[in-house]
N, C-alpha and C positions, 0 to 999 in steps of 0.2 A: 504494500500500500504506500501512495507517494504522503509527504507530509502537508499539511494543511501550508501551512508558511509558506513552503518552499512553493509551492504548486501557485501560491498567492502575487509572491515575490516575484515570481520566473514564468507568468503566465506564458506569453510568446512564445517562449523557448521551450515551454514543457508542452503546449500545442505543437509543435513543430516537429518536434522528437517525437513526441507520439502518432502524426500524422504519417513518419517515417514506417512508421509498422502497416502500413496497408490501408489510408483511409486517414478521411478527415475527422476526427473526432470532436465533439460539439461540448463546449466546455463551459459552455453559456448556464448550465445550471449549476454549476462549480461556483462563477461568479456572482447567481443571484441570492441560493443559501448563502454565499458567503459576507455578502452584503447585509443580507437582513443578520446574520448570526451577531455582525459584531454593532448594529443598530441597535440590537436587544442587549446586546451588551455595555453599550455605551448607557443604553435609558437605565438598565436595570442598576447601574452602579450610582447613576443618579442620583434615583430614587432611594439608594439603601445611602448613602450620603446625608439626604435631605431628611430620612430618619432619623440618622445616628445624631443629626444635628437637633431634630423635634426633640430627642431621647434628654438632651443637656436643657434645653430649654424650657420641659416639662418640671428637671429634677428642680428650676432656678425658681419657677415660677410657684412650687409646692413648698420650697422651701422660704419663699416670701410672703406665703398665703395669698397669692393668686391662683387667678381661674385657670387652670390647664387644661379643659374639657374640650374646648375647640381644637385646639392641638392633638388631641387625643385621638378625637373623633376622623382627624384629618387623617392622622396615622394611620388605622383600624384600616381607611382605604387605601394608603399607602399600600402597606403590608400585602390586603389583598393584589393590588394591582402587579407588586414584585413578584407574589406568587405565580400568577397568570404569564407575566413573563420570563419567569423558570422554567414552567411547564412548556412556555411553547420554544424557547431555546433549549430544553432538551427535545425537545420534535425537531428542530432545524439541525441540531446536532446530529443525530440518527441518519438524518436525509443526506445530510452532507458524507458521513463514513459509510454511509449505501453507495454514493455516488463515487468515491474514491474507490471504495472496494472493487469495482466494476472497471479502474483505469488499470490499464499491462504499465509493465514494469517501464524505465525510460531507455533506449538502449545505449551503454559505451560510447565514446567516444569513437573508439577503435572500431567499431561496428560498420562495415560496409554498409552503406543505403542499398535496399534493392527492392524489389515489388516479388520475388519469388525464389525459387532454388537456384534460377541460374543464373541468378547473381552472386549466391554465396563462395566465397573465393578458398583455392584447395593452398593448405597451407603446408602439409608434403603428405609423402604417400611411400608403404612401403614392399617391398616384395613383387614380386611380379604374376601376373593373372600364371595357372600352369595352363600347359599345352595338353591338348586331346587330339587322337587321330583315329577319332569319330564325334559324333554330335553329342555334348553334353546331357545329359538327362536332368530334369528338375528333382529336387528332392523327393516332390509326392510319389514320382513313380520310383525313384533309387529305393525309397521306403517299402511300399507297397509289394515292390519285385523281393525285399527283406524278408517283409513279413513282419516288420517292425512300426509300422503307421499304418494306424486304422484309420480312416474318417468316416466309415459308413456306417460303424458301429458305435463312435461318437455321438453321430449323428442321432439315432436311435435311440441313444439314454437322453442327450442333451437335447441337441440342432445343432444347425448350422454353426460354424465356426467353432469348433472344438475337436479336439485331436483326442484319441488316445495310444500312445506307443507302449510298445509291447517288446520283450526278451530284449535282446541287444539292441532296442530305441532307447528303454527304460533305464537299462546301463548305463548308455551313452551320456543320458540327460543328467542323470544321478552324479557321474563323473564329472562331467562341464561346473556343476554345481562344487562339489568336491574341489576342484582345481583349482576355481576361483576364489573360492573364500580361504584355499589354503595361503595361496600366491597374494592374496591382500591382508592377510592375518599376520603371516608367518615373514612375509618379505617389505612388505608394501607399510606397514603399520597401525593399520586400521585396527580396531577393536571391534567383533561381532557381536551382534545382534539380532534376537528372534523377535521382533514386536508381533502384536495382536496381527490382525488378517481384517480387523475391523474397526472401525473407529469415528467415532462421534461428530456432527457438524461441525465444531467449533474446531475441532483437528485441522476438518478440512478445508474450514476455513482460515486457519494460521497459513498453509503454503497454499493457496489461490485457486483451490480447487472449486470453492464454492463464493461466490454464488452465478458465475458465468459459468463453470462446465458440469452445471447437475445432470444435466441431461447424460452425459457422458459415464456418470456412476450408474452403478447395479445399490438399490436400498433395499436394509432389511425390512419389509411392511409391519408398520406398527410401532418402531423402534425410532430412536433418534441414531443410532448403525449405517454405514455405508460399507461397502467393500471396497480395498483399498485398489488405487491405478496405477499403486508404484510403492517401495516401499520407503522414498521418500518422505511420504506424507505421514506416518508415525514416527520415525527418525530426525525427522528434522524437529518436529513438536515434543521430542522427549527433551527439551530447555527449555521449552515455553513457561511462559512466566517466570522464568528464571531468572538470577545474577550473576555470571560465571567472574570467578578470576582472570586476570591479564594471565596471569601465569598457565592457565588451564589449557589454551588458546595456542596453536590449534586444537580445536578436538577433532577425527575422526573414524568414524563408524562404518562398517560393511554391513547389512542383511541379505541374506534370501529369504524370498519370498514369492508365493505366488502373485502377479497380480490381475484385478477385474477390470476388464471395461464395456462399458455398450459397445464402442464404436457407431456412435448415433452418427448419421451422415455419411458412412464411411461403405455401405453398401453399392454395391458394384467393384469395388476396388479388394485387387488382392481378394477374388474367392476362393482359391487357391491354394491347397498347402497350408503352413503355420505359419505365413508371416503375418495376418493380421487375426488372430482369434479374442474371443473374450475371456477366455484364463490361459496366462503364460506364466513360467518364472522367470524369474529374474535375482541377480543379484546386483545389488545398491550402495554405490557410496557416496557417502554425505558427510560435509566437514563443515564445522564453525571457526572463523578466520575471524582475525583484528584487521578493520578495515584499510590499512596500507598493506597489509598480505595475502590479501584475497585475491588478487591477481596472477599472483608467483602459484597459488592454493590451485587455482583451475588450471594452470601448466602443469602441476604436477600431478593432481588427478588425471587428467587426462592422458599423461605417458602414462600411469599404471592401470590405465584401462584400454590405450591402443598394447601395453606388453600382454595382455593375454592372447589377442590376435601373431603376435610378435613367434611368443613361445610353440602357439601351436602350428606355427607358418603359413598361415593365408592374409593373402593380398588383400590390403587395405589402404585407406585415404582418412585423412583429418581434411576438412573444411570447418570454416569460421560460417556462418548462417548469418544471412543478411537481415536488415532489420524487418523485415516482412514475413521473417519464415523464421522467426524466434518464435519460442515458447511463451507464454502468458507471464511468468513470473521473473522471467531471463532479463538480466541486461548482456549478456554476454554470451553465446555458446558454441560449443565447439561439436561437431557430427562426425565422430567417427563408421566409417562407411567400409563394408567388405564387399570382396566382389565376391558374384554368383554365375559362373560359367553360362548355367542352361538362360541367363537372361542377358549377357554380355554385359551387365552394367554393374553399380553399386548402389548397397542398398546401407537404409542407415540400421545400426547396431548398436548404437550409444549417443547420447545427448549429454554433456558434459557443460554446466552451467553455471557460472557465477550469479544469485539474486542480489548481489549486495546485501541491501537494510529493508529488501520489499519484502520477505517473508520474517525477517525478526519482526519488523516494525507490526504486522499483521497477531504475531504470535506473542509477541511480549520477549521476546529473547536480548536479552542486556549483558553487558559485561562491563567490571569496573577496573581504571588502572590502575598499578601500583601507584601509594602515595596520594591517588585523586579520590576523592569521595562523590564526583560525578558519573553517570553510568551514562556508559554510549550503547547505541545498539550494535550487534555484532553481526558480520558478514555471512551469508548460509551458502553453500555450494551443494551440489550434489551431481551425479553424472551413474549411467550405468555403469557394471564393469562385469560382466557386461549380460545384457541379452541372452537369455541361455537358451530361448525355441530357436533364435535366428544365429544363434552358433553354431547348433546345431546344424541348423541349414547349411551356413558353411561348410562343414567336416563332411556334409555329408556331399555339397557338391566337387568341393575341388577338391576331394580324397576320391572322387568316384572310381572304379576300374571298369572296363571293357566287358568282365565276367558279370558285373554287376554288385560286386563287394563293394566294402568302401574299406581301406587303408585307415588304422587306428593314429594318431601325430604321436609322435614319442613322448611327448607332454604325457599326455591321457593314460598311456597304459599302465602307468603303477594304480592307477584308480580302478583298469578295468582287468586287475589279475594277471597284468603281461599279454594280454590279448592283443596281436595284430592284425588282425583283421576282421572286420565284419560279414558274417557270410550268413546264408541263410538256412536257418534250422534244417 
């Protein structure tokens, strides 16, 4: 959430910046609650002024044995009248964090301007696509020909958009998970964590989930519950309302997790295979930074989520995402992208994000420095590390062989008992 002041002070330039995201945005009601807020603010201190001052002039007149009864009487209405305009400045109050709640983050500096993806500019790339001499096969069918991805039986318990893998899928997926939380535990520094699978509006309203992308959550009916779209959105709110140490700073955090989504909108696209379902896992990292470090904090997330692509050797890219094809709560982000043989192209597998102070500021997340007794808000980052269904994908396309196997990366096989190869039951 941007702050009141600054949004106040920097009007032009905060229209501007936001404009940069795809569209003109209408700031006109920013300015009119903001108008009347400090109207009410101005009359209301007035009036509680013009009391405090009745208040003296009552005690001067009782203690002279005069009439203070007109005075009194005046008051009575005073009082009410302040009342009346408490009540409706906390209504303008309301409207006005409705209305900021609803503003995306502003984006960097450093952020290329763009209107879509091809503007976003490739910042390096590494490894090279492999070579076939025959035609690529997609995953659904390298699966399928396994024995190892189902979707028609998905189908049947759930619908559409749900996978379930089976003997050496389930391996596979269980490994990728394994891998990764070892190689960010054990190398990377992160500390793991299992949070809930479900979690309350106000969660998901700390990192910017609600109240623009409801549509986009699965709700538990009846409950104030959601199912989580990432495991960001527990992680990051495990500080809310917090006051961290300077010293504590960086903190952090790896999960896996499953996560839910509609994908409201997203019909027609990718029906296909696993790349767009509405339960995948995932593992997640998320770090709290002091805002001069939060920059250095997203370079280095980011190399420890392009090195799991690195370890298991398939060909990938970093692109910076223009300001049009950021995220909701991003000022900054970085797309890590693999390639996929059977499609010639790359796809994304990671989203690596600096929020700044738009998700503390929403969540309560504070830190104080050494020596100062004033609390700043602290930096939130978070980025996949990565995508475990679309990793999958990977391994299983640019491992694929000619037989129909697929080639285990030397990464993986202490997870999967020394196994090389994938082959079918």
């Amino acid at each position: 959430m941007l702050e009141i002041s600054f949004v106040r002070d920097q009007f032009d330039a905060v229209r501007e910046r936001l404009a940069s995201r795809g569209g003109a945005v209408d700031l006109a009601p920013f300015s009119d609650l903001d108008t009347e807020r400090r109207r009410l603010l101005k009359e209301s201190e007035a009036l509680k002024q013009r009391k405090n001052q009745a208040s003296e002039e009552v005690a001067r007149l009782k203690r002279e044995g005069g009439d203070a009864s007109p005075i009194i009487t005046e008051m009575r209405e005073v009082g009410d009248r302040i009342r009346e305009m408490d009540d409706r400045l906390k209504i303008v109050d309301e409207r006005l964090r409705d209305f900021l709640l609803t503003l995306p983050n502003l984006p960097h500096e450093s952020v290329p301007v763009g209107k879509g993806s091809c503007d976003n500019s490739l910042v390096r790339s590494w490894g090279e696509p492999p070579k076939f001499d025959y035609e690529p096969r997609p995953h659904w069918e390298i699966g399928a020909g396994l024995g190892i991805l189902d979707f028609e039986r998905a189908a049947k318990i759930a619908g559409a958009r749900f996978a379930v893998l089976t003997g050496g899928g389930a391996r596979l997926e269980r490994a990728l998970i394994n891998f990764m939380l070892d190689v960010h535990t054990r190398e990377n520094g992160y500390r793991e964590v299992l949070p809930p699978f479900m979690v309350n509006s106000k969660t998901l309203l700390g990192t910017g989930q609600l109240p623009k992308f409801k549509a986009d959550l699965f709700w538990i009916e009846g409950t104030d519950y959601g199912l989580i779209p990432t495991a960001e959105v527990p992680v990051t709110n495990l500080h809310g309302s917090e006051i961290l140490e300077e010293r504590q700073l960086p903190i952090r955090y790896v999960a896996w997790t499953p996560c839910f989504r509609s994908e409201a909108g997203s019909y027609g696209r990718d029906v296909r295979g696993l790349i767009r379902q509405h339960q995948f896992n995932k593992v997640e990292l998320v770090s709290f930074a002091k805002p001069e470090a939060s920059y250095d904090e997203l370079e280095r997330m980011t190399r420890c989520a392009a090195g799991i692509l690195e370890r298991l050797g398939v060909h990938h890219r970093i692109v910076t995402l223009c300001t049009a094809d950021m995220g909701f709560s991003s000022a900054k982000t970085y797309d890590i992208e693999v390639w996929l043989p059977s499609e010639r192209t790359f796809r994304e597998i990671s989203s690596c994000s600096n929020c700044e102070a738009f998700q503390a500021r929403r969540a309560g997340i504070r830190f104080k420095r050494e020596g100062k007794g004033k609390t700043e808000l602290a930096h939130t980052l978070n980025g996949s590390g990565l995508a475990v269904g679309r990793t999958l994908i990977a391994v299983l396309e640019n491992f694929q062989q000619r037989d129909g196997s697929v080639l285990v990366p030397g990464a993986l096989r202490p997870y999967l008992d020394g196994l090389e190869r994938i082959e079918r039951d």
